[in-house]
N, CA and C atoms as an extended XYZ file, in Angstrom:
309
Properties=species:S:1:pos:R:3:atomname:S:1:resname:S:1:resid:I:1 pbc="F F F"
N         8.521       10.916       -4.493 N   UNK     1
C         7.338       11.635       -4.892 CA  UNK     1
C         6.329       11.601       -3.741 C   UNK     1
N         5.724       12.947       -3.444 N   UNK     2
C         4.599       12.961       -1.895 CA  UNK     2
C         3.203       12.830       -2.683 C   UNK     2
N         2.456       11.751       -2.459 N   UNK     3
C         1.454       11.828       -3.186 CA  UNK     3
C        -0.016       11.971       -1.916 C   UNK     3
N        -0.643       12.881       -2.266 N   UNK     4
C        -1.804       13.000       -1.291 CA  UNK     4
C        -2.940       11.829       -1.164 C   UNK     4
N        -3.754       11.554       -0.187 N   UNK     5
C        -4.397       10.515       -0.344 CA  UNK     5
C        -5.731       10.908        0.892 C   UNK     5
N        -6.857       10.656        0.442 N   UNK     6
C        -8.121       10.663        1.222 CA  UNK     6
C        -8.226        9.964        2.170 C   UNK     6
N        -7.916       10.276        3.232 N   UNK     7
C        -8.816        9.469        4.031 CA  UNK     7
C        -9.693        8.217        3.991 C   UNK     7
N       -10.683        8.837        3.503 N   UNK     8
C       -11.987        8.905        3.325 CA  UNK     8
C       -11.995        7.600        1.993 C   UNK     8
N       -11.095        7.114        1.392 N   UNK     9
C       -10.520        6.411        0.058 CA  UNK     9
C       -10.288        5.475        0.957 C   UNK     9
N        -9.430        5.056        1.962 N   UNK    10
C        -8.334        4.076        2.671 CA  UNK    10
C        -9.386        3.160        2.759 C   UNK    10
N        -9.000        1.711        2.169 N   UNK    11
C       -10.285        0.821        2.674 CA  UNK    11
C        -9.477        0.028        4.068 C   UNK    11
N        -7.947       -0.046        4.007 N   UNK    12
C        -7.768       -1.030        5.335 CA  UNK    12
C        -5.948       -0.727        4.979 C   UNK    12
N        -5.490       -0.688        6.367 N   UNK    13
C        -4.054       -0.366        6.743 CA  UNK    13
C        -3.143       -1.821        7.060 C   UNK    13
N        -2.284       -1.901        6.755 N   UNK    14
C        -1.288       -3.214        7.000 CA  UNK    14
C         0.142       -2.665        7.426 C   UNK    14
N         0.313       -3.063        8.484 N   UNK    15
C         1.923       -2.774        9.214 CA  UNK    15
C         2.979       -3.336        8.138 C   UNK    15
N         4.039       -2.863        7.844 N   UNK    16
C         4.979       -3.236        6.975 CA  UNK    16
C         6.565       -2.765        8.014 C   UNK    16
N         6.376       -3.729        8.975 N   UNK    17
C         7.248       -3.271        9.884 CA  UNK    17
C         7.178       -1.578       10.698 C   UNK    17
N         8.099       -0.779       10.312 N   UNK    18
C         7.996        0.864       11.183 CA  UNK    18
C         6.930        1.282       10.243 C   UNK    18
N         6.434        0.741        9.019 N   UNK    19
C         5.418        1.448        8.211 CA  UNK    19
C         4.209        1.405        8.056 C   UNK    19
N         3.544        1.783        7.356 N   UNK    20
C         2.203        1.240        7.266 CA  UNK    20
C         2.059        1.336        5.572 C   UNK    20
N         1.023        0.050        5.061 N   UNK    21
C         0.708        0.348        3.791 CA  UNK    21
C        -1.240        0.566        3.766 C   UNK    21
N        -1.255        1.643        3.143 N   UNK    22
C        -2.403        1.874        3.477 CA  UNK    22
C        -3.325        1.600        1.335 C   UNK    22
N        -4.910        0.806        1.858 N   UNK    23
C        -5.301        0.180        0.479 CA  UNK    23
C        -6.543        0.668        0.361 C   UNK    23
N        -6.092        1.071       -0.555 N   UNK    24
C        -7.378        2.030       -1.683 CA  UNK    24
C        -8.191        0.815       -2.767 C   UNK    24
N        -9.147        1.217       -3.187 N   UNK    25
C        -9.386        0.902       -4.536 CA  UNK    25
C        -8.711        0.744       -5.919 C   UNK    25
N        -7.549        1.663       -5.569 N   UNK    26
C        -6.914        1.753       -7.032 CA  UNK    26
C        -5.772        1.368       -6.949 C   UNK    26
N        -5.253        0.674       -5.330 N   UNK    27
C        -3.879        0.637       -5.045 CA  UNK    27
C        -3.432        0.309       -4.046 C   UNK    27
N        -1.850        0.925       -3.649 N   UNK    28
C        -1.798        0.873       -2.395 CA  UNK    28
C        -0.055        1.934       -2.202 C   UNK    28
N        -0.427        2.115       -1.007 N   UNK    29
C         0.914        3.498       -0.519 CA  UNK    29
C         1.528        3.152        0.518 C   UNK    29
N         3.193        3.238        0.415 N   UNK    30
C         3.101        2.835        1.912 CA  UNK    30
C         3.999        4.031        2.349 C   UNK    30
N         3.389        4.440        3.853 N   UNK    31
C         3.763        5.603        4.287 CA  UNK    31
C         4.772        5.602        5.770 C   UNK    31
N         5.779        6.171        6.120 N   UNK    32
C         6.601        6.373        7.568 CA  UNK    32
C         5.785        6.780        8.122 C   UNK    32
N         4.849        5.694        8.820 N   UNK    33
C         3.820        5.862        9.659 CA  UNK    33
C         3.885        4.767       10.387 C   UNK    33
N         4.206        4.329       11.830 N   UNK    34
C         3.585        3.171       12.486 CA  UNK    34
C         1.348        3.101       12.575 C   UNK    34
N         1.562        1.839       12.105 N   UNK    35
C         0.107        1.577       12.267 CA  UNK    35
C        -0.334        1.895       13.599 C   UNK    35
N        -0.016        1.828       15.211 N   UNK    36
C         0.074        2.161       15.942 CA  UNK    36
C        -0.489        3.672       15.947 C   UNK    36
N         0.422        4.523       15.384 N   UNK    37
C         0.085        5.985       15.207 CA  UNK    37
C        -1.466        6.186       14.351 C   UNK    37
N        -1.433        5.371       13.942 N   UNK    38
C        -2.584        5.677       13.075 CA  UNK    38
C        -3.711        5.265       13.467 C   UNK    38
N        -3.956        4.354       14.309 N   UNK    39
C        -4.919        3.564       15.329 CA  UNK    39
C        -5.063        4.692       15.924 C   UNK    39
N        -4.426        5.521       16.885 N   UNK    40
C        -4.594        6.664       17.742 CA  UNK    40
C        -5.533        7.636       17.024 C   UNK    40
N        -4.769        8.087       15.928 N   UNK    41
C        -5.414        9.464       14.935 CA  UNK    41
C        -6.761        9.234       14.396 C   UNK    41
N        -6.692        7.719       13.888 N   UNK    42
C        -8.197        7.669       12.830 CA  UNK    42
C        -9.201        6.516       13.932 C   UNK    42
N        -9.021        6.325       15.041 N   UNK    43
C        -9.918        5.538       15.516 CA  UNK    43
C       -11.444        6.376       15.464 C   UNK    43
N       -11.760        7.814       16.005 N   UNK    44
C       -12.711        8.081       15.910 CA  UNK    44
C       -13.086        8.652       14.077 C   UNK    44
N       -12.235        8.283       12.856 N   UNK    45
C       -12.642        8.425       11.957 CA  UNK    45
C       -13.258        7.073       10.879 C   UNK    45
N       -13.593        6.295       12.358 N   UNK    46
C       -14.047        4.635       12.051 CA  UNK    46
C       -12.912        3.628       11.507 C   UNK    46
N       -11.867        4.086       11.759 N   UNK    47
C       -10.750        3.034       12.340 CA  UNK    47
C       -10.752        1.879       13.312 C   UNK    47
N       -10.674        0.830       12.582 N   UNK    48
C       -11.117       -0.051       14.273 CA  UNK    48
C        -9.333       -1.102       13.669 C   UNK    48
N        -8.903       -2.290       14.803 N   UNK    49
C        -7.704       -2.479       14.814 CA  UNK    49
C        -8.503       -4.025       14.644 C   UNK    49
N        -8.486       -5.004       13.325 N   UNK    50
C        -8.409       -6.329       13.539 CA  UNK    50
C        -7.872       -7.497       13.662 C   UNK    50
N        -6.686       -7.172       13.322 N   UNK    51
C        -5.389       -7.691       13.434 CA  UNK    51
C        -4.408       -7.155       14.070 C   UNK    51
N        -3.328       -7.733       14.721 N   UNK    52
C        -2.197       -6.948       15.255 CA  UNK    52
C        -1.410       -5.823       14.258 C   UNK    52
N        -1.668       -6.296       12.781 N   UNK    53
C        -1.383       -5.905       11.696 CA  UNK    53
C        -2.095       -5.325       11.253 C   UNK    53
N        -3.446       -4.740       11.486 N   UNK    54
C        -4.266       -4.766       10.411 CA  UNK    54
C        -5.226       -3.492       10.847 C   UNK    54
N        -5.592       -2.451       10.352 N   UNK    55
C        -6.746       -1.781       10.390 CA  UNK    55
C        -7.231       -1.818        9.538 C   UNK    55
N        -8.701       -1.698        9.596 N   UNK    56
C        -9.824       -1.411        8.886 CA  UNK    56
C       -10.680       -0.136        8.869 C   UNK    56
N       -11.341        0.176        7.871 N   UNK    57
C       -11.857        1.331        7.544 CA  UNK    57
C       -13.716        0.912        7.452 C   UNK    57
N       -14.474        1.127        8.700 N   UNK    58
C       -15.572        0.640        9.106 CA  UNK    58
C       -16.516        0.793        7.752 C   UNK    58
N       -15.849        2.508        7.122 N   UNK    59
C       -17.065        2.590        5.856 CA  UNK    59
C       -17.168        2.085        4.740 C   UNK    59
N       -15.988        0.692        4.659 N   UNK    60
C       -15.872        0.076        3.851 CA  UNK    60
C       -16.450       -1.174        4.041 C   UNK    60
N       -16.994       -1.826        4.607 N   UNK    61
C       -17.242       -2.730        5.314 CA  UNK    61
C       -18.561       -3.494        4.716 C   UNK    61
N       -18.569       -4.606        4.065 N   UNK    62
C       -19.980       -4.344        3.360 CA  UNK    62
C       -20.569       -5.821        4.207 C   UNK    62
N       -19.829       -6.758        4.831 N   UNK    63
C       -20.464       -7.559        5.256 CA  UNK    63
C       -19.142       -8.009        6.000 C   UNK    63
N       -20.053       -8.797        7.226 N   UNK    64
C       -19.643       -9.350        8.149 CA  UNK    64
C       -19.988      -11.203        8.582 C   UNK    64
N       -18.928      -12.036        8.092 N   UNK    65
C       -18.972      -12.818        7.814 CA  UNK    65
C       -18.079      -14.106        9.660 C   UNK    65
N       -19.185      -15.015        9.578 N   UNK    66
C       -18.759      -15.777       11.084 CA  UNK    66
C       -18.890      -17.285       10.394 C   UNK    66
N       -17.501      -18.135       10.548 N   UNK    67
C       -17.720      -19.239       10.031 CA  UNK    67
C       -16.329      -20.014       11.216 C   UNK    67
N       -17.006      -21.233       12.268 N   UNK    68
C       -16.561      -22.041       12.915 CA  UNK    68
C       -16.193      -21.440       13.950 C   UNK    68
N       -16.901      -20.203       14.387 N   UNK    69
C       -16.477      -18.947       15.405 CA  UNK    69
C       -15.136      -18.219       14.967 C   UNK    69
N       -14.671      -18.197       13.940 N   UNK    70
C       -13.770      -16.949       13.460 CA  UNK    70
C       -14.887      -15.485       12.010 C   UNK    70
N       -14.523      -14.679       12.525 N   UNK    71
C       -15.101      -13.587       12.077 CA  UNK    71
C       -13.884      -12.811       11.057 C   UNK    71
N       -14.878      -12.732        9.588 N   UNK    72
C       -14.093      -11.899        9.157 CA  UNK    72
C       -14.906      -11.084        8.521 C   UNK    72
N       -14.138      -10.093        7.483 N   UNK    73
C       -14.940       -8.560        7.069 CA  UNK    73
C       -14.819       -8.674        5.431 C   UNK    73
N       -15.894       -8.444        5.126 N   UNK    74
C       -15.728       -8.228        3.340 CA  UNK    74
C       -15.794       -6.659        3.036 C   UNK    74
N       -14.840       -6.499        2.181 N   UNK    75
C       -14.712       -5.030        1.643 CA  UNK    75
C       -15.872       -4.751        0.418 C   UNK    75
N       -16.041       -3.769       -0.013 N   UNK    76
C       -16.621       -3.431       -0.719 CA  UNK    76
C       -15.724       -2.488       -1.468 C   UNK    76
N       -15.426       -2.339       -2.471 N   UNK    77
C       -16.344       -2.747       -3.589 CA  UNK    77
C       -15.878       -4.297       -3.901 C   UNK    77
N       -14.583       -4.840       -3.825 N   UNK    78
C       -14.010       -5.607       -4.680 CA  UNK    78
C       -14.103       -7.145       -3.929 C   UNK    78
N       -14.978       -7.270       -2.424 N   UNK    79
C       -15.087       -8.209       -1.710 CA  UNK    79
C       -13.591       -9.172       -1.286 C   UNK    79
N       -13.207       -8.269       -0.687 N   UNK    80
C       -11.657       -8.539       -0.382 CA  UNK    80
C       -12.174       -8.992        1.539 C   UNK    80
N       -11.712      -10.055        1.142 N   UNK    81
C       -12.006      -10.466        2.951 CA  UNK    81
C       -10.877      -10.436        3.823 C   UNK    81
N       -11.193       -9.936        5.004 N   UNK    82
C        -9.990       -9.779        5.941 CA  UNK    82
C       -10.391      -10.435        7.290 C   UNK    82
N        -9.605      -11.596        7.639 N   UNK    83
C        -9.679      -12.111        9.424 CA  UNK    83
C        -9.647      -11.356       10.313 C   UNK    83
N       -10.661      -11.586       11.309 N   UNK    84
C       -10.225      -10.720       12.602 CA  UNK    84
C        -9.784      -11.443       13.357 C   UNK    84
N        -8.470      -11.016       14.066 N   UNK    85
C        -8.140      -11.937       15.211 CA  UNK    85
C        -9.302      -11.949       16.405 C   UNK    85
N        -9.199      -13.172       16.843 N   UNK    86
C       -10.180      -13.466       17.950 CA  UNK    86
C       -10.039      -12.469       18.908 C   UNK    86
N        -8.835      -11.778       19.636 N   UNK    87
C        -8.864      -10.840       20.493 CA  UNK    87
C        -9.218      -10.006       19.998 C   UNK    87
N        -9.517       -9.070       19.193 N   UNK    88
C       -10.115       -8.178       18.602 CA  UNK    88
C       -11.727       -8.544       18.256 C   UNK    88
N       -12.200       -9.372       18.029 N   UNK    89
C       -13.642       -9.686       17.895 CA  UNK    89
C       -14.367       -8.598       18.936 C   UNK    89
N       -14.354       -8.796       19.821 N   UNK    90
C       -15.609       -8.278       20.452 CA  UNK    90
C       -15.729       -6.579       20.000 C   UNK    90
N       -14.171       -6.132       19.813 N   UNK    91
C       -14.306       -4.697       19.510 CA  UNK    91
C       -15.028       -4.286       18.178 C   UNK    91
N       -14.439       -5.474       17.630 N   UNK    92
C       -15.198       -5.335       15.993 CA  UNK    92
C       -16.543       -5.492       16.155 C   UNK    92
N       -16.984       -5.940       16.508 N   UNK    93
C       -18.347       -5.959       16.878 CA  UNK    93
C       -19.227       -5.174       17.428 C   UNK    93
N       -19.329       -4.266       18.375 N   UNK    94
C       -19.421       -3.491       19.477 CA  UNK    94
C       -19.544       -2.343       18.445 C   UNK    94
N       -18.581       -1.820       17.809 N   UNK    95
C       -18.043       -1.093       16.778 CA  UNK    95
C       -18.495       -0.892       15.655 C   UNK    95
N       -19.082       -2.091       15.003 N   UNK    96
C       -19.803       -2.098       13.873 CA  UNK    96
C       -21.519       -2.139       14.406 C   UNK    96
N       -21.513       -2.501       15.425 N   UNK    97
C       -23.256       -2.348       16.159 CA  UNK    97
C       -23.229       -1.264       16.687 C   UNK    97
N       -22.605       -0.643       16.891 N   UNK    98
C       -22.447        1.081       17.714 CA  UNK    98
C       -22.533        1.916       16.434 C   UNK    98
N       -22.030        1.619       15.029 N   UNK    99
C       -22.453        2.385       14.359 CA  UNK    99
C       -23.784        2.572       13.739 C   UNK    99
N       -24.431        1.220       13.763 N   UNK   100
C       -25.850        1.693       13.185 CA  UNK   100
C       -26.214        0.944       12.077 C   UNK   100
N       -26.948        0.723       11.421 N   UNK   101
C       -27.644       -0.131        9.935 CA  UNK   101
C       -27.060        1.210        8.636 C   UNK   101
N       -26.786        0.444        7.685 N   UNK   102
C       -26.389        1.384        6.508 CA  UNK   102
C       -27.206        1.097        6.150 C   UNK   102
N       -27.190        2.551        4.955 N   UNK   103
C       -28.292        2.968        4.338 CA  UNK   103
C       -28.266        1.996        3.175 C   UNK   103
């Protein structure tokens, strides 16, 4: 079954080997997609990469949390926290200060 899915919905992507599972609010899909590919396509749609595994969806992002110098991200709505790997920190950062104060 091809089921369509928003964008704009995706709160954060997880590699499942050649795949990706991509997580909504209501769920989750997993699509013949390397996460890789998808880093490329949605980076300027506030895609940022925090894990080797892992994208995130910036407009989900409701807080940004630093405890013993590891950084991680709380989702919104359901406060689902996700690690950033340390090599990825500075981008996450940069990234989330390049976008601006929410409303």
């Amino acid at each position: 079954m091809t089921r369509f899915v928003l964008r704009s919905t995706i709160r954060y992507v997880q590699a499942q080997g050649d795949y990706a599972r991509l997580f909504t609010a209501t769920g989750s899909h997993l699509v013949r997609v390397p996460l890789s590919t998808l880093e490329e396509r949605w980076t300027d749609a506030g895609f940022v990469r925090i894990h080797r595994s892992t994208l995130v969806s910036l407009a989900h992002v409701a807080e940004v949390r630093q405890s013993q110098g590891r950084v991680s991200l709380v989702l919104a709505p359901d406060g689902t926290e996700l690690q950033v790997a340390r090599r990825h920190t500075r981008d996450v950062r940069e990234r989330i200060l390049a976008r601006g104060p929410r409303p």
